[in-house]
C-alpha positions in Angstrom: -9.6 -2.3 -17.8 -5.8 -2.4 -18.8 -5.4 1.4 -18.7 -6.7 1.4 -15.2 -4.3 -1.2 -14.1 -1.8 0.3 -15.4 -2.7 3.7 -14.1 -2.6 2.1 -10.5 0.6 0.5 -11.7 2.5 3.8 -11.9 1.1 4.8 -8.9 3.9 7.9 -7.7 3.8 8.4 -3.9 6.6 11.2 -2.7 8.5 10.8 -6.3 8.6 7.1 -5.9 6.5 4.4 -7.1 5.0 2.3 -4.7 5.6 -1.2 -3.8 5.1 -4.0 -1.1 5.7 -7.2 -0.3 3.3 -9.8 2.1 4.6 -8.6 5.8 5.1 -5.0 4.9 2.8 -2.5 6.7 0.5 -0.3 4.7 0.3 3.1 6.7 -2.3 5.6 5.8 -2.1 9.2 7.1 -5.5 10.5 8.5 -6.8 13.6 7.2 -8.1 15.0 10.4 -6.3 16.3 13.3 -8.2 14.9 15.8 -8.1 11.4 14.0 -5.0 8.3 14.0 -3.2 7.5 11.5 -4.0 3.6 10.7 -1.8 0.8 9.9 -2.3 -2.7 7.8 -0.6 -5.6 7.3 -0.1 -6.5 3.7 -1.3 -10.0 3.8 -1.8 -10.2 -0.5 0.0 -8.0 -3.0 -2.1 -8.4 -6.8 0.9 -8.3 -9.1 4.0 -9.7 -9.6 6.1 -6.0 -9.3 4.7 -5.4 -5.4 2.5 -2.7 -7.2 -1.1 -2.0 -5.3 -3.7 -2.8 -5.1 -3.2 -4.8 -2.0 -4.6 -7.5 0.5 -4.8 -5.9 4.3 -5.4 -6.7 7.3 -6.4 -3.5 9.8 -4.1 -3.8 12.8 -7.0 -1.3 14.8 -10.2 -4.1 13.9 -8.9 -6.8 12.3 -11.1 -6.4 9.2 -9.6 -7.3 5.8 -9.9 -5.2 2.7 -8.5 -4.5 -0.7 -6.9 -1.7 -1.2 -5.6 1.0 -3.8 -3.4 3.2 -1.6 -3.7 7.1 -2.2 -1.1 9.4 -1.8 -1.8 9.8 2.2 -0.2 6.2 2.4 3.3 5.1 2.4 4.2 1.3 2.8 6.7 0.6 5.5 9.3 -2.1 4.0 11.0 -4.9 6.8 14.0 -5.6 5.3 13.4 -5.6 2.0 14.7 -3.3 -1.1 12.9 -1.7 -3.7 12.9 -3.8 -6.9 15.1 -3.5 -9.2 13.9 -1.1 -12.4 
């Protein structure tokens, strides 16, 4: 189990690892044409260094889910900075 933590841990999206923090939007890209993109509220981030995966909250039906983000999604930071490595 550690390895796959740890895997989701250095999770690279666009060069960058990713992180949040509980307010930041989770924004995944959708891989149709004809489809939206969707957008989350991160109501519950798992680990102490913002890595996924995280708590959301669907902003188009209110669901909730857990969530390991792929490398469609980018997190959408509201005034925050990355942590410091």
């Amino acid at each position: 189990m550690t390895g796959s933590v740890s895997m989701f841990r250095s999770l690279l999206v666009k060069g960058r690892a990713m992180y949040a923090k509980i307010g930041d939007r989770l924004v995944v890209h959708s891989a149709h044409v004809d489809e939206p993109d969707r957008d989350a509220e991160i109501l519950e981030v798992q680990s102490a260094d913002g890595s996924p995966p995280y708590l959301v909250r669907w902003s188009d039906n209110g669901h909730t889910a857990l969530i390991f983000p792929g490398a469609d999604a980018h997190v959408e930071h509201f005034g925050s900075a990355p942590p410091a490595e």
